[in-house]
N, CA, C and O atoms as a Maestro MAE file, in Angstrom:
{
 s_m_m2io_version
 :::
 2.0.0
}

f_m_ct {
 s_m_title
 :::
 protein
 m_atom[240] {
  # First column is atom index #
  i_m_mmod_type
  r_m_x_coord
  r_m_y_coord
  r_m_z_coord
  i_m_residue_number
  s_m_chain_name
  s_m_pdb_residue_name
  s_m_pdb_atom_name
  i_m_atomic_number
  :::
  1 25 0.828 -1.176 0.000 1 A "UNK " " N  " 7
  2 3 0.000 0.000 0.000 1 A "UNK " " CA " 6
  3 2 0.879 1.249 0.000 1 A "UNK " " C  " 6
  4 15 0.634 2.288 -0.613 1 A "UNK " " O  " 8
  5 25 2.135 0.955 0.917 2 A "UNK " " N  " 7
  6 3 2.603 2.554 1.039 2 A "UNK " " CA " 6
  7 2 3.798 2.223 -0.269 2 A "UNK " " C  " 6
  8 15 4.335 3.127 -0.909 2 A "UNK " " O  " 8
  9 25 3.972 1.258 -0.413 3 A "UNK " " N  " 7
  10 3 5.267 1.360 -1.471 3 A "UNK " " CA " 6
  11 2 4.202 2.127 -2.922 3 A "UNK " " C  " 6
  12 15 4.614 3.050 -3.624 3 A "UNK " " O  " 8
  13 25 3.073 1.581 -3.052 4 A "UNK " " N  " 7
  14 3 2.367 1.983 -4.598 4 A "UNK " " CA " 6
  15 2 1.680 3.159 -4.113 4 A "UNK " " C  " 6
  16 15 0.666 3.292 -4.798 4 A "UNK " " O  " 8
  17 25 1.752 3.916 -3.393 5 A "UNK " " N  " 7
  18 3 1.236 5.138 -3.057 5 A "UNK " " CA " 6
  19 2 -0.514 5.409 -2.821 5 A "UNK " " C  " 6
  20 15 -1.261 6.302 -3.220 5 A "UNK " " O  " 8
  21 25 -0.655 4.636 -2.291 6 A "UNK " " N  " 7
  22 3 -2.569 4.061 -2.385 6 A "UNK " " CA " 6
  23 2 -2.922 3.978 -0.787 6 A "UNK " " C  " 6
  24 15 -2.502 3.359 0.191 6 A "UNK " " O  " 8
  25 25 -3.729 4.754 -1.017 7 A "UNK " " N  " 7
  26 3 -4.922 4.858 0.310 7 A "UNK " " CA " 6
  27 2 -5.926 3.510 0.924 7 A "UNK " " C  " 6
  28 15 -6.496 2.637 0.270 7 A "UNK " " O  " 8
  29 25 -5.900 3.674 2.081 8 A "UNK " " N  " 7
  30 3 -6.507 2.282 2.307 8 A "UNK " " CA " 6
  31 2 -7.478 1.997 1.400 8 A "UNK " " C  " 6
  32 15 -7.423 0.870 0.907 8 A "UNK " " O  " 8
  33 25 -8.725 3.029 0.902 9 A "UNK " " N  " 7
  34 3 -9.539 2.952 0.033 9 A "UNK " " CA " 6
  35 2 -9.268 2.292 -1.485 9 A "UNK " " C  " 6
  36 15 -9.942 1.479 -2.117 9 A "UNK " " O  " 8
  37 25 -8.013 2.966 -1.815 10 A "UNK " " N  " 7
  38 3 -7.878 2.379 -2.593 10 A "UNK " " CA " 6
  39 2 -7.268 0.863 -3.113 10 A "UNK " " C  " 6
  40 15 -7.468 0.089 -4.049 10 A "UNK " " O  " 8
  41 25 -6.372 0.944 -1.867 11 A "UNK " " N  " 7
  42 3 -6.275 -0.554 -1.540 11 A "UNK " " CA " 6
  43 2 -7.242 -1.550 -1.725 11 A "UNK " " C  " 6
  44 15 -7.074 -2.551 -2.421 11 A "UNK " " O  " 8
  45 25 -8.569 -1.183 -0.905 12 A "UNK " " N  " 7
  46 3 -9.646 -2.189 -0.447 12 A "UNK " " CA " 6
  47 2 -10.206 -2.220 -1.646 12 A "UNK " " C  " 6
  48 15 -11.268 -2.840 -1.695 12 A "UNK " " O  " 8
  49 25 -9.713 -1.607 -2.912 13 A "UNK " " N  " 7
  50 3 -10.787 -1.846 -4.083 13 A "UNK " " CA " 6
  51 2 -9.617 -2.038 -5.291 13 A "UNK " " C  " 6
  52 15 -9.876 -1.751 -6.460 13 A "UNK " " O  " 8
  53 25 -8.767 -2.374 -5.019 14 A "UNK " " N  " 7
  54 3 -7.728 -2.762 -5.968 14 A "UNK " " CA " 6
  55 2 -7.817 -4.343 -5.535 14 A "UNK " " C  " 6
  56 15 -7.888 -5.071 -6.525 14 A "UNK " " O  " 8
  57 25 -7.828 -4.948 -4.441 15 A "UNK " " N  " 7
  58 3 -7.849 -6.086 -4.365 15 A "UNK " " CA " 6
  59 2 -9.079 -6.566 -3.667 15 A "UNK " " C  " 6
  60 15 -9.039 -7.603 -3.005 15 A "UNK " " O  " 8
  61 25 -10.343 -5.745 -3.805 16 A "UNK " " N  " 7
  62 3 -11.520 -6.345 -3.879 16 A "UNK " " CA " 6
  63 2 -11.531 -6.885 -2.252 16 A "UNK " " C  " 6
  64 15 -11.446 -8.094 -2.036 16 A "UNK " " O  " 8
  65 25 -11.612 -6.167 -1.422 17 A "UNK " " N  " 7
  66 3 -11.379 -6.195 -0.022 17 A "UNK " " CA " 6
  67 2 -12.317 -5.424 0.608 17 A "UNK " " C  " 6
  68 15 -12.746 -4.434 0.016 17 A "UNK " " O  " 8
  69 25 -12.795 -5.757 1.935 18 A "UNK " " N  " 7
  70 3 -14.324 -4.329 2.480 18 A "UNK " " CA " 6
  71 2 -12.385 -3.811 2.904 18 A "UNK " " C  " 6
  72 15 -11.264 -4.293 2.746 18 A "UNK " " O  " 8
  73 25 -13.080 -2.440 3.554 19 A "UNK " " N  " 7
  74 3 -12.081 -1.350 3.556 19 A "UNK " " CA " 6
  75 2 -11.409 -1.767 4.975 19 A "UNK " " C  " 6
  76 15 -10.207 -1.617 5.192 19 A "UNK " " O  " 8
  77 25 -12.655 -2.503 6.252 20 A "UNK " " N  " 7
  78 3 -12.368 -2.780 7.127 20 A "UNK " " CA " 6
  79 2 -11.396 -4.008 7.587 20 A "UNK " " C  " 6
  80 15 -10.973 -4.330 8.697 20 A "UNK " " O  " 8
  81 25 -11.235 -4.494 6.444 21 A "UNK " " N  " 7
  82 3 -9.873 -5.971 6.417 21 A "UNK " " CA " 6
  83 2 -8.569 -4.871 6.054 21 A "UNK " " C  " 6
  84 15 -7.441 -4.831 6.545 21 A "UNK " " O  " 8
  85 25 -8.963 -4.331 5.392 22 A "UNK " " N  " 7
  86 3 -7.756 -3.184 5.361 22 A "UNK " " CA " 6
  87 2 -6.809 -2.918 6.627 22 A "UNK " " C  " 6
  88 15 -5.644 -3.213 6.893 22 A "UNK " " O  " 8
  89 25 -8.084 -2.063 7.446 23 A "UNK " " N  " 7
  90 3 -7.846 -1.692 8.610 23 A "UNK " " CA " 6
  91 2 -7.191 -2.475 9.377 23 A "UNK " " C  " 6
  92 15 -6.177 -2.137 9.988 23 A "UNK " " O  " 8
  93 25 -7.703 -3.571 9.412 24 A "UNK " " N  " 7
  94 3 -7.644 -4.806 10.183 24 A "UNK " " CA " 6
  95 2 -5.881 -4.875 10.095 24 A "UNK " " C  " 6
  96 15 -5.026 -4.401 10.842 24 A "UNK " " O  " 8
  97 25 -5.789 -5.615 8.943 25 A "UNK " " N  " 7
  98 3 -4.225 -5.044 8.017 25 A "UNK " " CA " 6
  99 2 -3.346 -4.379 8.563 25 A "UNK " " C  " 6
  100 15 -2.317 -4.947 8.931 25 A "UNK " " O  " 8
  101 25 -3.534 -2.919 8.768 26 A "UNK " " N  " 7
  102 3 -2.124 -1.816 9.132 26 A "UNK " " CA " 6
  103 2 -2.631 -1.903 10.532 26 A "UNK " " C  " 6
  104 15 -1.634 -1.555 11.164 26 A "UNK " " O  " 8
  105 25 -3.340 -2.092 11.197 27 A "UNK " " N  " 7
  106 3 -3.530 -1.991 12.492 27 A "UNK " " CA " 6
  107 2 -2.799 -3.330 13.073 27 A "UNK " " C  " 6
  108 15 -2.091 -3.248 14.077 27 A "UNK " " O  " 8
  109 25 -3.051 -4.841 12.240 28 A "UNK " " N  " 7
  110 3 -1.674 -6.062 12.740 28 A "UNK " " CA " 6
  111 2 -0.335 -5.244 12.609 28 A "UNK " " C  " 6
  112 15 0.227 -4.790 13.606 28 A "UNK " " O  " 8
  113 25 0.221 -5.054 11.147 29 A "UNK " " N  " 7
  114 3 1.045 -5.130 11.014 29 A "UNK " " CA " 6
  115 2 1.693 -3.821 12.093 29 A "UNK " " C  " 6
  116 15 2.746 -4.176 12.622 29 A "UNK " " O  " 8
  117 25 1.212 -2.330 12.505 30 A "UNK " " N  " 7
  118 3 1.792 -1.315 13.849 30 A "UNK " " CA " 6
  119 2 2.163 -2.111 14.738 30 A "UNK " " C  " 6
  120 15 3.363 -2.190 15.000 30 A "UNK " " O  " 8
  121 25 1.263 -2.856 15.383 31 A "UNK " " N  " 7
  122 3 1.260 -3.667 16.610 31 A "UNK " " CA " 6
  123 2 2.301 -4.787 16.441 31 A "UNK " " C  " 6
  124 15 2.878 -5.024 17.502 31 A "UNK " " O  " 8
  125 25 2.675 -5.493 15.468 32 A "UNK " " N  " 7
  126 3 3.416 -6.364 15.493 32 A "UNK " " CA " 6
  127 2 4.876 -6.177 14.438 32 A "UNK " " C  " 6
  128 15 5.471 -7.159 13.993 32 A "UNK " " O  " 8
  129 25 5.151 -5.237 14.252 33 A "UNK " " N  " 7
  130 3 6.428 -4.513 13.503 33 A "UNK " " CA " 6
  131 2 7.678 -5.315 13.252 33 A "UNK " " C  " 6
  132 15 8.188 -5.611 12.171 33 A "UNK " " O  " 8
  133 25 8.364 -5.824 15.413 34 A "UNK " " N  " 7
  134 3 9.051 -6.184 15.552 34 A "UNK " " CA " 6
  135 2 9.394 -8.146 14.727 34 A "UNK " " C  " 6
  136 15 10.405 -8.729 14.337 34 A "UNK " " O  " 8
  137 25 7.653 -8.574 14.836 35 A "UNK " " N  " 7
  138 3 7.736 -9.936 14.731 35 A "UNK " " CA " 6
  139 2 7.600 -9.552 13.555 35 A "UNK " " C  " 6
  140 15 8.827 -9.599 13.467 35 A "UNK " " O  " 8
  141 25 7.213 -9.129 12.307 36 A "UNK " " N  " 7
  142 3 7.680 -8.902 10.770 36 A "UNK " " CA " 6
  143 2 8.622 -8.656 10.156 36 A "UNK " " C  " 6
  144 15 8.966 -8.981 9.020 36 A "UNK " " O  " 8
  145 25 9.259 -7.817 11.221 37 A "UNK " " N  " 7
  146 3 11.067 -7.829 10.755 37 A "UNK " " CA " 6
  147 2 11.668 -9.042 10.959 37 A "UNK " " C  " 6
  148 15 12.614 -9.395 10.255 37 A "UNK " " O  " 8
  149 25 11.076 -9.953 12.147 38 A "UNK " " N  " 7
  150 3 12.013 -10.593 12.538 38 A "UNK " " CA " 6
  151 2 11.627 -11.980 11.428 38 A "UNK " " C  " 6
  152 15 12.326 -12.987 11.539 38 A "UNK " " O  " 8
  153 25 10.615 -11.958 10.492 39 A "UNK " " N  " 7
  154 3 10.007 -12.757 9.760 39 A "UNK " " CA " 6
  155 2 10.678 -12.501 8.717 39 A "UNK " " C  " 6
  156 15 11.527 -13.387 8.620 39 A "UNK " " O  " 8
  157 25 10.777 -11.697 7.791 40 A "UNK " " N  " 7
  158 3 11.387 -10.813 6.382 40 A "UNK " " CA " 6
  159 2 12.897 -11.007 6.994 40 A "UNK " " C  " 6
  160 15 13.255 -11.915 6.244 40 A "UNK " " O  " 8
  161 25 13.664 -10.847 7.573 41 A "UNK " " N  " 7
  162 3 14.787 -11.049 8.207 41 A "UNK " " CA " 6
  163 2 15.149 -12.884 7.996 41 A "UNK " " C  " 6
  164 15 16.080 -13.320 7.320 41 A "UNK " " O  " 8
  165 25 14.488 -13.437 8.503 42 A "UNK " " N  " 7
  166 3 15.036 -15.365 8.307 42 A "UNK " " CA " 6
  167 2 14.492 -15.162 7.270 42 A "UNK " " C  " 6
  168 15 15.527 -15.127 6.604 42 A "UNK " " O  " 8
  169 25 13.349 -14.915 6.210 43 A "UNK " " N  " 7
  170 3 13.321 -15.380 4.903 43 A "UNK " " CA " 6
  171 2 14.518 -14.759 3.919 43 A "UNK " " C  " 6
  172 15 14.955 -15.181 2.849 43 A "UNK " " O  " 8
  173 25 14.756 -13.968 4.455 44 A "UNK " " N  " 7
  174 3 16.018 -13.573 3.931 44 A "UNK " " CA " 6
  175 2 17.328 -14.206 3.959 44 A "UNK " " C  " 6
  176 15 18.231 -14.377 3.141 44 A "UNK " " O  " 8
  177 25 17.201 -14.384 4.710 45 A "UNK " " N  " 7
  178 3 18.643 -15.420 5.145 45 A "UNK " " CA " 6
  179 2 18.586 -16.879 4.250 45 A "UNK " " C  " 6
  180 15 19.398 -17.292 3.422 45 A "UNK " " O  " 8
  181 25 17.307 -17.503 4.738 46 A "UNK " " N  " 7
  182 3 17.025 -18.371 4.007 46 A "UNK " " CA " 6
  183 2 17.111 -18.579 2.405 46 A "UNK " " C  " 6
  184 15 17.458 -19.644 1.893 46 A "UNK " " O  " 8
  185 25 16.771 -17.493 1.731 47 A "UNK " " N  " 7
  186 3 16.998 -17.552 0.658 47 A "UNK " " CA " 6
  187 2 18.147 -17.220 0.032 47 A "UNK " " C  " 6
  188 15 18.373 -17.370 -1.169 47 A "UNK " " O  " 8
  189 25 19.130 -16.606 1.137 48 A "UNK " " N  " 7
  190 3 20.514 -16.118 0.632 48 A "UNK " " CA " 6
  191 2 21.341 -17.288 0.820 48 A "UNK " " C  " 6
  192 15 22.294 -17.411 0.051 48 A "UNK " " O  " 8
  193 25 21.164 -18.100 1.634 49 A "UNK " " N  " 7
  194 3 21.755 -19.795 2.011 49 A "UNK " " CA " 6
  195 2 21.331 -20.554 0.595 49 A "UNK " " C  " 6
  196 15 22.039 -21.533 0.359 49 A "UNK " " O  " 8
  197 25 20.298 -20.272 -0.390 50 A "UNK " " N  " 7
  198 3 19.924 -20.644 -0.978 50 A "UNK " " CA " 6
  199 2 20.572 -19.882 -2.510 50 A "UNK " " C  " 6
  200 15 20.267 -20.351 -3.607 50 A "UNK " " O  " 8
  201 25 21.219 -19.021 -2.406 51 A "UNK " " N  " 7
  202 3 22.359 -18.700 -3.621 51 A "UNK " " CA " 6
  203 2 21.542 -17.460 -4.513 51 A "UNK " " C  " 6
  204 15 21.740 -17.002 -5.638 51 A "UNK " " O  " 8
  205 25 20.440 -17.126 -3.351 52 A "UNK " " N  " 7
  206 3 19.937 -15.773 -3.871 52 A "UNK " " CA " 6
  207 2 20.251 -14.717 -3.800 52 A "UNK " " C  " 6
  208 15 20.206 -14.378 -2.617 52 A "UNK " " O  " 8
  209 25 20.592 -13.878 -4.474 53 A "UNK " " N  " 7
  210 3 21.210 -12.439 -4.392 53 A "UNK " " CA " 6
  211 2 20.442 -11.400 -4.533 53 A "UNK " " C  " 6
  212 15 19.686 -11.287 -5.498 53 A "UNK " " O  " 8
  213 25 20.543 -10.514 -3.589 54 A "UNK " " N  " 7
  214 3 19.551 -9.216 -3.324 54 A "UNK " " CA " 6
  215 2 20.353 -8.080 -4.003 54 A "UNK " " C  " 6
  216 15 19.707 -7.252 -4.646 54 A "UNK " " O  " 8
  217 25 21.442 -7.982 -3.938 55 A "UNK " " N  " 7
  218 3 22.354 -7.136 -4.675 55 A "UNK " " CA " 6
  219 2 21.988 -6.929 -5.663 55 A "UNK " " C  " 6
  220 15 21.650 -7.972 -6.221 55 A "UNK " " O  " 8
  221 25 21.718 -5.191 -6.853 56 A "UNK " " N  " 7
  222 3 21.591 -5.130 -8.242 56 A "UNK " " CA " 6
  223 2 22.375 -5.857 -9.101 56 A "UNK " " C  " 6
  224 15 23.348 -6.391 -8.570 56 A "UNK " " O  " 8
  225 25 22.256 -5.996 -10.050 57 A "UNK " " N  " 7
  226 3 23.239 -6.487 -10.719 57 A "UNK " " CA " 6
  227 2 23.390 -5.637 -11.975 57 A "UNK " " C  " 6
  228 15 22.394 -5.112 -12.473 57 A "UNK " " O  " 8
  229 25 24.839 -5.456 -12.605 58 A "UNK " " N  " 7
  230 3 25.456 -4.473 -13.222 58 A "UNK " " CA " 6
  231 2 24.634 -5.298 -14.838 58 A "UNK " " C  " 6
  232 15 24.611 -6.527 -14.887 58 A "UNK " " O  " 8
  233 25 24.175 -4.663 -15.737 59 A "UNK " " N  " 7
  234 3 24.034 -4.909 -17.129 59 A "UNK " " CA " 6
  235 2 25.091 -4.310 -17.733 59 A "UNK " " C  " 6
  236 15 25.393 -3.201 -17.294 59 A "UNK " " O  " 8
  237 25 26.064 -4.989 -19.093 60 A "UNK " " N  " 7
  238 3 26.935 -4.526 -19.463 60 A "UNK " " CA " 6
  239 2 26.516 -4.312 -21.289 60 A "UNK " " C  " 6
  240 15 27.329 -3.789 -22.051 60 A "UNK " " O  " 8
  :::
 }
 m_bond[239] {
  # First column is bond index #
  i_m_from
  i_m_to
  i_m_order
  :::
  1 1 2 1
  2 2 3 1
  3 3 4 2
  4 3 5 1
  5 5 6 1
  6 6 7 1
  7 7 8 2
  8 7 9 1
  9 9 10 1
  10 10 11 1
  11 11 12 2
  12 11 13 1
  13 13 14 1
  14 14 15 1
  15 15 16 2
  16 15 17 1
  17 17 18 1
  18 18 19 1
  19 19 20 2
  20 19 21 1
  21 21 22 1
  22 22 23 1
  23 23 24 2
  24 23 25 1
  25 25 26 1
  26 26 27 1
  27 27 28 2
  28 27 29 1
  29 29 30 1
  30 30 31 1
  31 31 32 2
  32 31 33 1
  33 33 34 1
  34 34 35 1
  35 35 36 2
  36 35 37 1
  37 37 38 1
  38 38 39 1
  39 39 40 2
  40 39 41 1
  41 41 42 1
  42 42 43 1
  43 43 44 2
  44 43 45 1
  45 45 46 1
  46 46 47 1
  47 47 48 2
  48 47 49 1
  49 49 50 1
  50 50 51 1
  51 51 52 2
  52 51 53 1
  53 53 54 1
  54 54 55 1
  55 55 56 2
  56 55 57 1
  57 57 58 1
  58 58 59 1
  59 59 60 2
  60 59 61 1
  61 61 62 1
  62 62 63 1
  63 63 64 2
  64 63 65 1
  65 65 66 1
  66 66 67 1
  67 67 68 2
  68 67 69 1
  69 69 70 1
  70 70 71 1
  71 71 72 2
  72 71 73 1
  73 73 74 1
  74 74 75 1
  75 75 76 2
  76 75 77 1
  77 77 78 1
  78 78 79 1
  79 79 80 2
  80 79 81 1
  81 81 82 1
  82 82 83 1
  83 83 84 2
  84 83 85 1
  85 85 86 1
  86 86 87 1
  87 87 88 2
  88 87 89 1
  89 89 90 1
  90 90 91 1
  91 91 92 2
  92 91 93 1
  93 93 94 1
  94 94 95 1
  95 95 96 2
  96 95 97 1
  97 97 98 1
  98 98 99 1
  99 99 100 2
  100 99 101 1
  101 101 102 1
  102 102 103 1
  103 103 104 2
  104 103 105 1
  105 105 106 1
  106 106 107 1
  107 107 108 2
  108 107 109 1
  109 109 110 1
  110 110 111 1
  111 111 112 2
  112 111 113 1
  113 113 114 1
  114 114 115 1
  115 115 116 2
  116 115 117 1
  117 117 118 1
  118 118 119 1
  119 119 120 2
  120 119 121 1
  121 121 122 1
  122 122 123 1
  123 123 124 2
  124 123 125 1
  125 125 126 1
  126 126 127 1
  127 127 128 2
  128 127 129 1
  129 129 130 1
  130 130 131 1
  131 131 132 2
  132 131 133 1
  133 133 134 1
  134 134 135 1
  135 135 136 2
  136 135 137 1
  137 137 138 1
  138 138 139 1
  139 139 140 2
  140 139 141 1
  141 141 142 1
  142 142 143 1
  143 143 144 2
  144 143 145 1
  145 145 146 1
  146 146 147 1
  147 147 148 2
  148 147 149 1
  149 149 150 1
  150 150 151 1
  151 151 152 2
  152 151 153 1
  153 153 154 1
  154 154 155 1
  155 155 156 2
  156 155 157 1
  157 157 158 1
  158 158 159 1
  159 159 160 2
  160 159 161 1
  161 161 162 1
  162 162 163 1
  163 163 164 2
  164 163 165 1
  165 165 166 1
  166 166 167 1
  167 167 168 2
  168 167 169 1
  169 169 170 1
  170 170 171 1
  171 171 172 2
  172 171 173 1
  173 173 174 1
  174 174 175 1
  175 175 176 2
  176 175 177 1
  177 177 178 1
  178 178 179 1
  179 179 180 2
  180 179 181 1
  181 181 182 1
  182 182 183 1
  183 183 184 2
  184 183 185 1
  185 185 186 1
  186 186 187 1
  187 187 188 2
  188 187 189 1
  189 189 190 1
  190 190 191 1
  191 191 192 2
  192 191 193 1
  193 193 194 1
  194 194 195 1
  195 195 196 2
  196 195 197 1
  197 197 198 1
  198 198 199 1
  199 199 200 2
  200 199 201 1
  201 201 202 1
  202 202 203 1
  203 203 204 2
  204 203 205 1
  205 205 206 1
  206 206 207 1
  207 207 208 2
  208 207 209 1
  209 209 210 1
  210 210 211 1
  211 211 212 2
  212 211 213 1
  213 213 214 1
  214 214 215 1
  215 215 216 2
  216 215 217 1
  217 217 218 1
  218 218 219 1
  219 219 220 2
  220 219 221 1
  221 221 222 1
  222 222 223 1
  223 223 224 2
  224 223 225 1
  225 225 226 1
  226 226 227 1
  227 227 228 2
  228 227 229 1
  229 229 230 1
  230 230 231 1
  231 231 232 2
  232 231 233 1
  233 233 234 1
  234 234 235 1
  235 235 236 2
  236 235 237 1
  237 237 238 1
  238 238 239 1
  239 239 240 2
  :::
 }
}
C-alpha cells in the first residue's frame, strides 16, 4: 500500500477487499512490527543460504 502510493480505500478496491480488512491489516502489522522484521529477516537469510542475491546487478 505505502510502497504503490494508495490509500486504504484504494487498496480495499484494488484487491476487492471491504475497507475494514484493510484496517484490520495496518492496524496487525503497527502492533506487530518487531515480529515482521524478525520474519522478512530469516526469509532472507534463508533464501541467501539458498544462492539468492539481493544485490543489483550491473548490465553490461
Amino acid at each position: 500500500m505505502l510502497v504503490n502510493d494508495l490509500t486504504p480505500e484504494e487498496t480495499a478496491d484494488n484487491w476487492d477487499l471491504p475497507l475494514a480488512a484493510i484496517h484490520e491489516v495496518i492496524r496487525y502489522c503497527e502492533s506487530h512490527q518487531e515480529l515482521l522484521k524478525m520474519e522478512a529477516d530469516e526469509e532472507r537469510y534463508r533464501l541467501e543460504e539458498q544462492g539468492v542475491s539481493f544485490e543489483p546487478q550491473t548490465i553490461n
